[in-house]
N, C-alpha and C positions, 0 to 999 in steps of 0.2 A: 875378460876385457878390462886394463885397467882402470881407474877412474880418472874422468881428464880434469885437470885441475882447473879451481876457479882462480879468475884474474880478480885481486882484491887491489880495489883505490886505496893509496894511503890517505888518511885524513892529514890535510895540512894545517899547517900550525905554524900562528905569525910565530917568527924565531924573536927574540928578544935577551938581549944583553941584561950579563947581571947589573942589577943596579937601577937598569932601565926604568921610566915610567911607562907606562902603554897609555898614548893617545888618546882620548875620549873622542867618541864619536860626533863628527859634524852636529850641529844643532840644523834641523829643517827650518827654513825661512820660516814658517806657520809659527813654532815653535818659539823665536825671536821676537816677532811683531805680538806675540801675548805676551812675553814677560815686557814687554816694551809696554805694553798696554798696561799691565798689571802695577809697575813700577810708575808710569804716570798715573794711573788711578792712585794710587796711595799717597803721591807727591799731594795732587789736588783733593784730597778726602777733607784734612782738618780746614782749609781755606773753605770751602765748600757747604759744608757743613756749618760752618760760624755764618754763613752769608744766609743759607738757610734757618737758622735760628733768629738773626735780625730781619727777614722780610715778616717771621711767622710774626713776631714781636712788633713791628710797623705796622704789616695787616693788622693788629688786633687792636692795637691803639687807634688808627681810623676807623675802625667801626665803635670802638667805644666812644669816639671823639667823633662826631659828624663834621665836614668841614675842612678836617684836616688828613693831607695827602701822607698815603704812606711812603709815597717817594720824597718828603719834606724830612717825617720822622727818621727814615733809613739814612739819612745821610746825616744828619743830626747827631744819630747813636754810632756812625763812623766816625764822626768827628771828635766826639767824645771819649769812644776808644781810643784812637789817635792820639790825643794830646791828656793821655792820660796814664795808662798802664802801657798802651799802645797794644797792634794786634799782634798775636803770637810770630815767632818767625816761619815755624812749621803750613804757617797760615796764608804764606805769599804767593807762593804760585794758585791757590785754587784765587784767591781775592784779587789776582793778575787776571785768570781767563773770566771769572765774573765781572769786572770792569768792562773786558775788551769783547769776550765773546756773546756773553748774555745779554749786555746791552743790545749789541747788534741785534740778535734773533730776536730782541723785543721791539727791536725800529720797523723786521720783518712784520711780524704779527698788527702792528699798529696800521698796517696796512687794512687790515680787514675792520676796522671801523671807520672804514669811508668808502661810501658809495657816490657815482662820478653822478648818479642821478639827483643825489643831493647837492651837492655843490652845485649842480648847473641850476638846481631850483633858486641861489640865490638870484639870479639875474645877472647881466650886467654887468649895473650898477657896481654892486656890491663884489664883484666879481674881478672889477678893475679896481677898487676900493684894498681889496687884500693884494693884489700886484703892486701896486703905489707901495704899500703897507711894507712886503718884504725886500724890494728893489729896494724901494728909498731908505727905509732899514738899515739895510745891510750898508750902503753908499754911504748915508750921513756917519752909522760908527766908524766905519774905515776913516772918512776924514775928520770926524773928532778924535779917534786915536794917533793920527797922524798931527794933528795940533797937540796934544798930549804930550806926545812924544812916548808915547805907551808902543811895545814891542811889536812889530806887525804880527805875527803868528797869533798872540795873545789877541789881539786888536779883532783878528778875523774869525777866532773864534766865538768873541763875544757878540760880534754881530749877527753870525748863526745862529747864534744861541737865543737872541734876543729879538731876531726879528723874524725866526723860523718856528721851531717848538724846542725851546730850552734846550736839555740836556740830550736828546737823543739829538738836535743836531748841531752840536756841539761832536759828539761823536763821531757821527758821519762827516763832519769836515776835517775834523783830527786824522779820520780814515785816510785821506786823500791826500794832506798839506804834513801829513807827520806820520806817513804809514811804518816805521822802525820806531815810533815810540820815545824819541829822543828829545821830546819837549813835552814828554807828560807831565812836567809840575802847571805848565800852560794851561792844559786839557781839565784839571784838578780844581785851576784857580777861577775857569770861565766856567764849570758846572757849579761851584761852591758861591759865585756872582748869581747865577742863575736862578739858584734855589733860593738865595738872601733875597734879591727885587723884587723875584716872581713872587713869592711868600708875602710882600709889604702891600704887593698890587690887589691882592686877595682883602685887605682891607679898605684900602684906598678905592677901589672902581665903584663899590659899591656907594659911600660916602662922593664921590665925585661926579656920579652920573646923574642925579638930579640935578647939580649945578649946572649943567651942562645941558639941560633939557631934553636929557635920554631918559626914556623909562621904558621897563618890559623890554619886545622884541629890538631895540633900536640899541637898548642897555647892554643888552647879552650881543648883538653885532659889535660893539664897541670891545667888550671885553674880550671875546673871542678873536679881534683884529689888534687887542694890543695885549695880552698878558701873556704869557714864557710859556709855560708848560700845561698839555693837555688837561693835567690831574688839579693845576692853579685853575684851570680856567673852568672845568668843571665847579671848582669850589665857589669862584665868585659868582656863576650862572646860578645856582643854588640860593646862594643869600638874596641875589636880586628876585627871585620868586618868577611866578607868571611863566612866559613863554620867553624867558630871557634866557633859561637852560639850553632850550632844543638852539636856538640861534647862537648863543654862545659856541653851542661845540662844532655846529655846523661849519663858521666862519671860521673857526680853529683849524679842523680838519682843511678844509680849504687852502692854511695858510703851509698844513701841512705838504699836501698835496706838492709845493712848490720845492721842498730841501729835494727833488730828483734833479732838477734843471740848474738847482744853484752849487749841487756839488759835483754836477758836470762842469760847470764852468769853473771852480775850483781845480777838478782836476786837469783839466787840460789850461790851464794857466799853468800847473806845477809844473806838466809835461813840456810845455813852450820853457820855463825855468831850467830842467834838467837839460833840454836839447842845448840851449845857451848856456851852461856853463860846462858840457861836458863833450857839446860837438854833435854832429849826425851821427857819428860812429860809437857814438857813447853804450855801454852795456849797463848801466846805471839803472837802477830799480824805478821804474817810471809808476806812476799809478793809473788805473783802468779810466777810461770815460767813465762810466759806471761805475760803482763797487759790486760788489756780486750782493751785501744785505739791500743796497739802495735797490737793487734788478728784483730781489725778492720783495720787498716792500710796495714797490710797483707792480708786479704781477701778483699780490695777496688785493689790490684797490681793483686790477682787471679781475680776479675770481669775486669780490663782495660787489661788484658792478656786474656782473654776466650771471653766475650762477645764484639757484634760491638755495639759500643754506639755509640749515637749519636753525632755531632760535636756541637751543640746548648747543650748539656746535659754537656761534658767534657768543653765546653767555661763555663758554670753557675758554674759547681762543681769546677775551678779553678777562678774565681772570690770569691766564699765564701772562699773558703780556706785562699786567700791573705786577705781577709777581718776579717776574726776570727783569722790569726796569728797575724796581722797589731792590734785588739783590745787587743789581748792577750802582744803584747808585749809594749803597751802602760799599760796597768796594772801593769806590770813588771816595767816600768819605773819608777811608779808613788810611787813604793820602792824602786830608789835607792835616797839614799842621801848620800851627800858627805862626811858630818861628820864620818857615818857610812864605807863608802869606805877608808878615812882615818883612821880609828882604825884598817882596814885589811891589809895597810901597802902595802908596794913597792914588797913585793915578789911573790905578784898574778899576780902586771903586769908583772913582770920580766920573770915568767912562760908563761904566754901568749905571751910576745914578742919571746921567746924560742921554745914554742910549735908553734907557726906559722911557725917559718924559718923552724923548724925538718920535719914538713908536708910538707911545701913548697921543702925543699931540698930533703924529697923520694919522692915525685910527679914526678918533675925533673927528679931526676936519673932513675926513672923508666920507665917514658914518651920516653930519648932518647932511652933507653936500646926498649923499646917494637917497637916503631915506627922507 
């Protein structure tokens, strides 16, 4: 019997003209979004990296220096870089998302040193004392910068910044009034105000509040209801001794508590803005009621109010905090330059000299009046 033959597949074979290149195979999307990944990791390494060498370099000088904020010194050694050799160019993009994104997650985090159970311990009193405090704030800079003739954008960020907690809400209203970034020399010139007054007031409260018949707990209310930033007002609670620390920061947090409500109304003033200049129909980049850090920063105040964390957990999450504002406002620094602060002219400072005494002076009035 003969043998029946086997049926043999040819193997195929792409045909390919001489000369031809052969195709390279599709890249898998997975594939893409890592080199995507890989290629922005490296963009943001050297920026990154220099920001992490100036917080380490901040941090160490406030512990060797008691007193003074490492978020004073990090902007300080931006500024310096800045208008000096200036920062590498290699260095912009990571010193862009340190500005914009690490401040934020540290506006997050600052959430969790405040519990609603404290605040409500001030009373009242004291309670409508820090409302007056950032309403009328905010109100009186707006119409001093409008006698000024100072820029409105500039105008409303210093009043955030001044009647809120400095430079984180300075940020978070930039968030809202400037979300494409198109007036950051604004944002640069009202944290670089912030950190100059708030730093002077650090000397000032303490030498002021005797005149003024505050001592101890009434001392540290005062200053907690009028100096800029958390890490300022830490410093002057400090100098005044006693029990003027715990009430300083209390009343701080307090005032903090309040940048959720003032950069909703921020944003939905922008939003009523965009609808009027661009129509119902408009597809116009509107911004959120909320920001999504301001949601998180409020939902870190409902976990340090509901749950018992631990005292190792709240020590770690307010070390990074001071750590990513400390990087964030060394970014910040590392724009400003002076040239630039001189073409913005004497009338920002002159608002910020103004805007401090106006806080300083309802703080006061309101402190004796409450206490």
């Amino acid at each position: 019997m003969p043998p029946v033959p086997t049926r043999v597949t040819p193997h195929r074979t792409r045909a390919t003209t001489p000369g031809a290149t052969a195709r390279p195979a599709p890249t898998s999307p997975p594939t893409t979004l890592a080199r995507h990944a890989l290629r922005r990791g490296r963009a943001l390494t050297p920026g990154l990296a220099l920001c992490a060498a100036a917080t380490l370099a901040s941090l160490g000088a406030a512990h060797v220096l008691p007193g003074v904020s490492p978020l004073v010194v990090a902007i300080a050694l931006g500024v310096v870089l800045a208008n000096t050799t200036g920062a590498p160019a290699a260095a912009g993009p990571g010193l862009a998302v340190a500005a914009r994104r690490l401040l934020r997650v540290g506006v997050v985090l600052l959430g969790l040193r405040l519990a609603l159970a404290d605040v409500a311990a001030l009373g009242a009193p004291l309670l409508a004392v820090v409302v007056v405090v950032v309403a009328g704030g905010v109100l009186g800079t707006l119409a001093l910068g409008r006698a000024l003739r100072v820029p409105s954008h500039l105008a409303v960020l210093v009043a955030c910044g001044f009647s809120i907690c400095g430079a984180a809400a300075v940020a978070a209203a930039a968030g809202v009034t400037d979300p494409d970034d198109e007036a950051e020399q604004d944002t640069v010139t009202a944290v670089a105000l912030v950190v100059v007054f708030g730093t002077l007031m650090i000397g000032l409260v303490p030498l002021l509040a005797p005149l003024l018949g505050l001592r101890d707990a009434r001392a540290g209310a005062w200053a907690g209801a009028s100096v800029h930033e958390v890490a300022q007002v830490v410093a002057v609670g400090g100098a005044l001794g006693g029990a003027a620390l715990t009430a300083a920061v209390v009343v701080k947090l307090a005032r903090v508590l309040l940048l959720a409500p003032v950069v909703a109304a921020l944003a939905l003033h922008r939003r009523r803005a965009v609808r009027a200049a661009d129509g119902p129909t408009t597809t116009g980049r509107r911004p959120p009621v909320v920001p999504l850090f301001v949601a998180g920063f409020l939902a870190m105040v409902v976990v340090r109010s509901t749950v018992p964390l631990p005292d190792g957990l709240l020590a770690a999450a307010g070390t990074a905090q001071t750590a990513l504002l400390t990087a964030a406002m060394f970014a910040l620094g590392c724009g400003v330059r002076f040239a630039a602060l001189r073409a913005v002219g004497l009338r920002p400072v002159v608002l910020a000299a103004l805007s401090t005494a106006w806080v300083a002076g309802l703080a006061a009035v309101g402190v004796l009046l409450a206490t």
